[in-house]
C-alpha positions in Angstrom: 0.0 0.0 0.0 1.3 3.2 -0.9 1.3 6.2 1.4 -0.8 9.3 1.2 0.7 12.3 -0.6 0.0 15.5 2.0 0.3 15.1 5.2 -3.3 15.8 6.0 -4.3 12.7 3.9 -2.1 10.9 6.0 -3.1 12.4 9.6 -7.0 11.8 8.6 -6.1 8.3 7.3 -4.8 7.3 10.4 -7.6 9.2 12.5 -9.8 7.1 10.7 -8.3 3.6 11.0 -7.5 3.6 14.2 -8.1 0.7 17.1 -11.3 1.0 19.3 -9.9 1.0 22.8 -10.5 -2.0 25.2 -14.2 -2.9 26.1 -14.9 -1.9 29.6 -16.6 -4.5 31.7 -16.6 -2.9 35.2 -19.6 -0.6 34.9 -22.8 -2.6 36.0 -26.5 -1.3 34.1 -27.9 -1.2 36.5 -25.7 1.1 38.2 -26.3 3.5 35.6 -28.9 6.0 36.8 -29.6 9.7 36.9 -29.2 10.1 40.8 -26.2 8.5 40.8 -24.0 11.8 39.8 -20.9 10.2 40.7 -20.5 7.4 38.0 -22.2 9.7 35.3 -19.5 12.2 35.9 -16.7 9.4 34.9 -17.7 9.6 31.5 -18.0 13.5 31.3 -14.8 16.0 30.5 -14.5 18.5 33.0 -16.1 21.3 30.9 -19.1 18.6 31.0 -19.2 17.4 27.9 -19.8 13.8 27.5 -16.9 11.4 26.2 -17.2 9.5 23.3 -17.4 5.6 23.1 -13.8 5.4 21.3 -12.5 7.5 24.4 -14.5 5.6 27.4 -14.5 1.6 26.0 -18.4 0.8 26.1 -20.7 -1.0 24.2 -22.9 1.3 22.1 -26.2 0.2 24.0 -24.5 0.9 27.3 -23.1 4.4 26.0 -27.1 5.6 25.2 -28.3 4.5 28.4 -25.0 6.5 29.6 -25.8 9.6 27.9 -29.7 9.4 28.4 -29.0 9.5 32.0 -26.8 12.5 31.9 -29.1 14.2 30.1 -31.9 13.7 32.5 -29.2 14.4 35.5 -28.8 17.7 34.1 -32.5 18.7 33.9 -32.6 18.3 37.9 -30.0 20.0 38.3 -28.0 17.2 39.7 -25.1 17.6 37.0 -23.6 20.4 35.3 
C-alpha cells in the first residue's frame, strides 16, 4: 500500500483507521442512573461534555443509556 501524498491525507487516514480502545466490563447497568451523579461524571470532561465511546471503552447500548441519564441528570440539576 502506498502512502498518502500530504500530510493531511495521512493524519486523517490514520484518524480514521484507528483501534477501538478495550471494552470496559466494570460498569454494572444497572448502576447506571440519573441520581447517581458520581459514575455519570466518569464519563463526562471536565467542561461537561460527555466522552465518546472510542475514548470511554463501552458498548454502544451501554453508552445511550449512559448519555440518556446524563441528560436527565442535568435537567434536575444534579449535573452540570
Amino acid at each position: 500500500m502506498t502512502e498518502p501524498k500530504t500530510v493531511e491525507r495521512r493524519i486523517r487516514f490514520r484518524k480514521s483507521n484507528r483501534k477501538m480502545t478495550t471494552r470496559r466490563h466494570d460498569i454494572p447497568a444497572a448502576e447506571v442512573h440519573f441520581l447517581n451523579p458520581d459514575l455519570l461524571s466518569k464519563f463526562t470532561s471536565e467542561t461537561g461534555k460527555i466522552l465518546p465511546r472510542r475514548v470511554t471503552g463501552v458498548s454502544a447500548k451501554l453508552h445511550r443509556k449512559i448519555t440518556r441519564q446524563i441528560k436527565r441528570s442535568r435537567a434536575v440539576n444534579l449535573m452540570h
